[in-house]
C-alpha positions in Angstrom: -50.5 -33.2 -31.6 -48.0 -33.6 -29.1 -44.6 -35.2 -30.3 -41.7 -34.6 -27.8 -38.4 -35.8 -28.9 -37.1 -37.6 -25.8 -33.0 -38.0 -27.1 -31.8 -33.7 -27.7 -28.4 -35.0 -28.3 -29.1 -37.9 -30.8 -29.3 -37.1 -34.5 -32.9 -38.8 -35.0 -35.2 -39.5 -32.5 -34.6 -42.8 -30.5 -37.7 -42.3 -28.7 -40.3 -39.7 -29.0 -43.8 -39.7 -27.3 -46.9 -38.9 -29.6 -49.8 -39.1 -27.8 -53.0 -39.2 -29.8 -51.7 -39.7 -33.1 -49.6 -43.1 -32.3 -45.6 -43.3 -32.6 -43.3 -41.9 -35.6 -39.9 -43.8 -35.9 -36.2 -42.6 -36.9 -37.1 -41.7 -40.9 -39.7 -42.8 -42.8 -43.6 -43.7 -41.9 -46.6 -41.6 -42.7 -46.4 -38.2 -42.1 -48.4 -36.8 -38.5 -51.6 -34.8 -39.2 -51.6 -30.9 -39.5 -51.6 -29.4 -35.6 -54.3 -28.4 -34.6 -55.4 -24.4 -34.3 -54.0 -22.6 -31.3 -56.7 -21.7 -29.0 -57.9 -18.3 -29.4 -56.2 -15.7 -26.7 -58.3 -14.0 -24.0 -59.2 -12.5 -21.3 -58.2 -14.4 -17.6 -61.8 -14.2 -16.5 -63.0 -16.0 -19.8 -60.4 -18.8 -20.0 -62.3 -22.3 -18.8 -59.8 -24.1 -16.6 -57.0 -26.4 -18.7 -56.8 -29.9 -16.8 -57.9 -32.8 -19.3 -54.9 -32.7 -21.6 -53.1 -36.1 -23.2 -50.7 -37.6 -19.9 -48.2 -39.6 -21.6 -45.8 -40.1 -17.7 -45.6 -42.0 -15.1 -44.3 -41.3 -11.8 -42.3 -42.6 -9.0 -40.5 -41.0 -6.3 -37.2 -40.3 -6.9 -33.8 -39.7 -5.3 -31.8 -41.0 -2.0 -29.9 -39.3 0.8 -27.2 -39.7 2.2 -25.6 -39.3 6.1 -29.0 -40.3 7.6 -30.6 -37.2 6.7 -34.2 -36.8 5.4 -35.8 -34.8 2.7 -37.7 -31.7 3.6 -39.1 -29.5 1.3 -37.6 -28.0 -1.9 -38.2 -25.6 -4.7 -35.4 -25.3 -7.4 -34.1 -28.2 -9.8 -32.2 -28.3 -13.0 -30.4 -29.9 -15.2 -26.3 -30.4 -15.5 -24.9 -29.6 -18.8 -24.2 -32.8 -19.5 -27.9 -33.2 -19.7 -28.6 -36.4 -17.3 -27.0 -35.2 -13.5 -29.4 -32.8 -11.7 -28.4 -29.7 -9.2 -31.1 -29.6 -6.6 -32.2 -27.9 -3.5 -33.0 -29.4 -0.6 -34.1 -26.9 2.4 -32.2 -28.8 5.0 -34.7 -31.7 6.3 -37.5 -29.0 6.9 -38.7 -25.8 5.2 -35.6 -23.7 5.9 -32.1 -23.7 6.5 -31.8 -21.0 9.0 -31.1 -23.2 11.9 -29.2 -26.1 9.9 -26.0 -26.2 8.7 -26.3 -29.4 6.2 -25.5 -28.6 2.3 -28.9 -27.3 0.8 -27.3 -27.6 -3.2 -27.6 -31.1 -4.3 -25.8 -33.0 -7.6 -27.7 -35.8 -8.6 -27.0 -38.8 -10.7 -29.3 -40.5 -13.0 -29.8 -43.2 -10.5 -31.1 -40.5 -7.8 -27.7 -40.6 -5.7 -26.6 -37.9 -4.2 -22.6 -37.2 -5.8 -22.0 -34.0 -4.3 -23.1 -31.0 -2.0 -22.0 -27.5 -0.7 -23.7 -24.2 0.4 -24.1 -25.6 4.2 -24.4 -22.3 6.4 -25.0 -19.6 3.9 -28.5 -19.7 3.1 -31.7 -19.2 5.2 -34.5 -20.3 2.8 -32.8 -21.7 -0.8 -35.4 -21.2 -3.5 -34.6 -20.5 -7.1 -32.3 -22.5 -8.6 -30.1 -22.1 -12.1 -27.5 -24.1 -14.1 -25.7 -21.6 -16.1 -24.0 -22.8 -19.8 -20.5 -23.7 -18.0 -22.0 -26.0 -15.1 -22.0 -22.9 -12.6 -24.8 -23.3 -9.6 -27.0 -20.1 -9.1 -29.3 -20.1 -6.3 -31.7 -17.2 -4.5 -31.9 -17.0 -0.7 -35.6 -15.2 -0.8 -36.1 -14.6 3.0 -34.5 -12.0 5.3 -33.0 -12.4 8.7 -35.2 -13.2 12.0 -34.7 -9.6 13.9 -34.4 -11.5 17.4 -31.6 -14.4 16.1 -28.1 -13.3 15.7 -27.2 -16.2 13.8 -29.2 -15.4 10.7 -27.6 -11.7 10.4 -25.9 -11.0 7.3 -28.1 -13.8 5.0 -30.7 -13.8 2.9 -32.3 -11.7 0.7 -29.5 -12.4 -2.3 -28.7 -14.5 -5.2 -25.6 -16.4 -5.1 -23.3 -18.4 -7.9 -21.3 -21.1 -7.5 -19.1 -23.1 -9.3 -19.7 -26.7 -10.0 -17.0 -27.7 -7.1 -19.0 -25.5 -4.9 -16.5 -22.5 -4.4 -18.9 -19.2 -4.1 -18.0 -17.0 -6.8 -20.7 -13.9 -6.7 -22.9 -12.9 -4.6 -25.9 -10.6 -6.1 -27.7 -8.2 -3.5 -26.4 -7.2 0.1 -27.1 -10.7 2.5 -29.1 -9.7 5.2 -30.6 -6.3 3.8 -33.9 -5.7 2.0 -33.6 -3.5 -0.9 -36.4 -1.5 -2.2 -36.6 -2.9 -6.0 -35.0 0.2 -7.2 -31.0 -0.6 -7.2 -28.5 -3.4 -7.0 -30.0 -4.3 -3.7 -32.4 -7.7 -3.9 -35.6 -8.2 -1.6 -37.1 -11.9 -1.3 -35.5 -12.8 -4.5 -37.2 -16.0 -6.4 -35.1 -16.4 -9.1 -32.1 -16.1 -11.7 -31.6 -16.5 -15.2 -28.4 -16.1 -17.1 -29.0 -14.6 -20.6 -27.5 -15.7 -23.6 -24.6 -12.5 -23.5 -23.5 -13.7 -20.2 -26.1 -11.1 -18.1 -27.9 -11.8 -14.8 -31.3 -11.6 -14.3 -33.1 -11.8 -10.7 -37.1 -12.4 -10.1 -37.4 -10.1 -7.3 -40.1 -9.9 -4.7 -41.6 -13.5 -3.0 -44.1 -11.3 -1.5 -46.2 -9.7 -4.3 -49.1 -12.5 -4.5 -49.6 -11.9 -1.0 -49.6 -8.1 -0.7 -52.0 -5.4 -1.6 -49.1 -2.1 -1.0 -48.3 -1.4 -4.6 -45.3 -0.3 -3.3 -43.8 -4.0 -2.7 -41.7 -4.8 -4.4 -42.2 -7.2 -7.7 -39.5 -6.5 -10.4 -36.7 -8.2 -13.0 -33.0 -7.0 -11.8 -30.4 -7.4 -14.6 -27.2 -7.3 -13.9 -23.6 -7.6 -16.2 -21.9 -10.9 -16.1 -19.3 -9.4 -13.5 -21.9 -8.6 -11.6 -22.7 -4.5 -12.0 -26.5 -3.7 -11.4 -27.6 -2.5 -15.2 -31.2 -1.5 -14.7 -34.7 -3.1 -13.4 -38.4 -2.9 -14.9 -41.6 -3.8 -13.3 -43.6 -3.4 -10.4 -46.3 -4.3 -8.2 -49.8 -4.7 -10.0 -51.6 -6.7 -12.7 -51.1 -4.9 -15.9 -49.1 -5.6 -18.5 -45.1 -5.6 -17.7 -46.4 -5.9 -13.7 -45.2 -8.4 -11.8 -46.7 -9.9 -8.9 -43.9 -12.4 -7.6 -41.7 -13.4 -10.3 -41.3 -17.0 -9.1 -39.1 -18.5 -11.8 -37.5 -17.2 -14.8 -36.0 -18.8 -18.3 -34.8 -18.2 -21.9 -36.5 -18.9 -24.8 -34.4 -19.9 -28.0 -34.7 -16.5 -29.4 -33.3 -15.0 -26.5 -36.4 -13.6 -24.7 -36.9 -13.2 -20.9 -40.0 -16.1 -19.5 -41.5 -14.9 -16.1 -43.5 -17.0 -14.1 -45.8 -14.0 -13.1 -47.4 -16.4 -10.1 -49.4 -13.8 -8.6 -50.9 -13.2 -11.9 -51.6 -16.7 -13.2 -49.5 -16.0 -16.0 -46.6 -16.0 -18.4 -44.9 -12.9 -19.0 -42.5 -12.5 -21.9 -39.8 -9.8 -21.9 -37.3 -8.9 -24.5 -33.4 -8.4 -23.1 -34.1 -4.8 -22.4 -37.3 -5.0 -20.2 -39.7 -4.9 -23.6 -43.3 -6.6 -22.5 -43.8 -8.3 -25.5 -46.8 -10.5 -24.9 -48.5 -13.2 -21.7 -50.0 -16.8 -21.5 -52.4 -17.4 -19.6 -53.2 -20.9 -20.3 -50.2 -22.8 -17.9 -52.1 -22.0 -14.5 -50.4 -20.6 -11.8 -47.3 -21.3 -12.0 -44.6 -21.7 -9.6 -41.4 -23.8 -12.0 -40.5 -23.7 -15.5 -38.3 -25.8 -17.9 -38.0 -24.6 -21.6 -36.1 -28.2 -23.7 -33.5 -26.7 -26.6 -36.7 -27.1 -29.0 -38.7 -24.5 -27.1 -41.0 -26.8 -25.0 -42.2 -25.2 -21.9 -43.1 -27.5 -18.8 -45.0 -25.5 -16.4 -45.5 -26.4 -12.9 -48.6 -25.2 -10.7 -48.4 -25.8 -7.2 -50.5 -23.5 -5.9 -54.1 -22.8 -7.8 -57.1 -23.4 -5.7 -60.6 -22.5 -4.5 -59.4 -19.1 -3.2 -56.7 -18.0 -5.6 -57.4 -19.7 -9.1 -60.6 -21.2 -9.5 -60.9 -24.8 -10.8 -57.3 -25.0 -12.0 -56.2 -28.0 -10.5 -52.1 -28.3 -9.6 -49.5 -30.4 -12.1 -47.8 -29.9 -15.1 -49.0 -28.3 -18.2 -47.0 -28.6 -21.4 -47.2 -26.4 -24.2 -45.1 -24.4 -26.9 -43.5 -20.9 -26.3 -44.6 -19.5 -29.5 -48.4 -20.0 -28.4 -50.9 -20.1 -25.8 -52.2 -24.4 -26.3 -51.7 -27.0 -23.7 -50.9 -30.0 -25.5 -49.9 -32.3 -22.2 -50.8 -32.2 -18.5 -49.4 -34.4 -16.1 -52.2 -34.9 -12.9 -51.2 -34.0 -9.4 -50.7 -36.3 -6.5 -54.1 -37.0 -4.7 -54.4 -35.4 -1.7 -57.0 -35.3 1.2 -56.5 -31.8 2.3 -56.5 -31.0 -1.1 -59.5 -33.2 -2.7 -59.9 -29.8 -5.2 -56.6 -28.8 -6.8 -54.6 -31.9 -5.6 -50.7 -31.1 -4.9 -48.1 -30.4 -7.2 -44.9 -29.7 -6.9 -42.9 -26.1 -7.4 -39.7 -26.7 -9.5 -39.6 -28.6 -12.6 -36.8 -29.7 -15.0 -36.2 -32.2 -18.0 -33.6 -34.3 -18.4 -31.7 -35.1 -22.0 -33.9 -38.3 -21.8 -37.4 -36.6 -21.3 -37.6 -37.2 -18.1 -39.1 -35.1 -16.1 -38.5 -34.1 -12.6 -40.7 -32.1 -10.1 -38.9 -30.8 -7.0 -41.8 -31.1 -4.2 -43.0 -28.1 -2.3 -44.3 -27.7 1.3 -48.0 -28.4 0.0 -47.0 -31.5 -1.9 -44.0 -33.3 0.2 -46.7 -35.1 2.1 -48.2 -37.2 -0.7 -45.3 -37.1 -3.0 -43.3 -39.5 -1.1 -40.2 -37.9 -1.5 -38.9 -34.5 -2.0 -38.2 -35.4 -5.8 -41.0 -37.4 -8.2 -39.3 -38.2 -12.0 -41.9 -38.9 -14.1 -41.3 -41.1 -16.8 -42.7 -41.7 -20.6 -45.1 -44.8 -20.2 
């Protein structure tokens, strides 16, 4: 069964979407069968590829600019605490902001105008992006300077939090310096999480699904809410508690630590203190993840193909935290280059209304329309 409560905030459920069993109303009405058995856990090798699950959205692209610029490609999105604005990234008109100095961090209103924007100048390739409890903005920069540009010196490789006006409040990592995934010093960073104590906790390491050094880096930074580096855990490789390019991070109602292990093609779950507790392997490989207040996880894969991920197509695979079942998938946009796996976007989010809204990659900005596609309950 998949039965989404579409209102968080409302005290029964003004409109939920169950697809395959019909439609439960506010009280009353027959109760829904028994859920089915989770799937069985396994091996990577042995898992047959998840892309035939119930598809209760429709989409549309979403979202208007203003100041005649156009959309280029994007990565992070998220939700307002107010549960219907969303903070999004837009990497200047093109895939990077190094030469631009138009705001990258976008507030959104329901209606996809833009309502506000800041970070013009500071960033070189916006990626991760975070909406803390209070409203506060947290973004990753996860490139390094250009060696032969003199304007790009002193950005990048950090994580940085804003407040909801846009003032810069903390910068995490050293801008313009590569660290060596072994101190307070960030490399490539992907993401950021705030824990529920008020900690910090950086994806760090882009480059690990690319690399075969086992010494890049591929690691979870924690940090106190002030700021002080704490302590790290992982590295490069494929084992348990590895990491190969944490490429979005979340919190799970009970407080543990979700890693979007990309270069793995898994889920990676983490108690505060660096614990591996256990993996899914069922959500493809996955580049954005949104976890609703009832614990479920939207997955986005943007990037599984014929080289890297074998007949996994690209979308959006929905499931619950506390197993490894795909109750939902939402398709990818049709592509020509990309007849196989079809193009998906990198960052999703869900609104306080069930929508859902995938921020579009450079492999999907082409066919998406947009740099932004809500998808809607039918």
């Amino acid at each position: 069964m998949f039965e989404r409560d579409l209102v968080w905030r409302s005290g029964c459920v003004v409109a939920s979407v169950v697809v395959m069993f019909g439609a439960a109303a506010c009280g009353g009405g027959e109760a829904p069968p028994a859920e089915v058995e989770p799937e069985p856990e396994a091996e990577p090798a042995a898992l047959e590829p998840i892309n035939d699950r119930p598809n209760p959205y429709a989409s549309a692209a979403w979202g208007t600019l203003t100041d005649d610029r156009e959309w280029g490609s994007t990565a992070g999105v998220g939700i307002d605490p107010d549960g219907v604005h969303i903070w999004a990234i837009d990497r200047c008109g093109a895939n990077s902001c190094a030469d631009s100095d138009d705001d990258p961090i976008l507030k959104i209103d329901p209606e996809g105008n833009v309502v506000a924007s800041f970070g013009g100048g500071l960033m070189l390739f916006p990626h991760g992006l975070h909406v803390d409890p209070d409203g506060n903005v947290w973004v990753t920069d996860a490139r390094g300077p250009a060696e032969d540009d003199p304007s790009q010196a002193g950005k990048g490789h950090v994580a940085l939090k804003f407040s909801p006006e846009g003032e810069l409040l903390m910068t995490l990592g050293e801008g313009g310096v590569a660290g060596d995934g072994t101190g307070a010093i960030l490399n490539t960073p992907c993401d950021v999480a705030v824990g529920p104590d008020g900690s910090i906790y950086v994806g760090d390491g882009h480059e690990g699904q690319n690399s075969d050094d086992p010494t890049t880096v591929g690691r979870i930074a924690k940090f106190s809410a002030d700021g002080e580096f704490l302590m790290s855990w992982g590295q490069w490789g494929a084992e348990p508690g590895d990491i190969r390019t944490p490429h979005a991070l979340l919190f799970d109602d009970a407080g543990r630590l979700i890693v979007a292990d990309r270069g793995n093609n898994r889920l990676q779950i983490f108690d505060q203190d660096g614990n591996y507790l256990e993996s899914r392997y069922m959500y493809g490989r996955i580049s954005g993840l949104f976890i609703t207040p009832d614990d479920l996880v939207y997955a986005i894969d943007s990037e599984s193909g014929p080289t890297n991920h074998v007949g996994w197509r690209n979308g959006v695979r929905i499931g619950r935290v506390e197993v490894d079942q795909i109750i939902g998938f939402v398709e990818p946009h049709e592509q020509a280059n990309r007849v196989y796996q079809g193009a998906a976007g990198e960052g999703v989010a869900v609104d306080a209304d069930g929508n859902v809204y995938a921020a579009e990659g450079p492999n999907s900005l082409g066919s998406a329309g947009g740099a932004f596609t809500k998808y809607s309950v039918r």
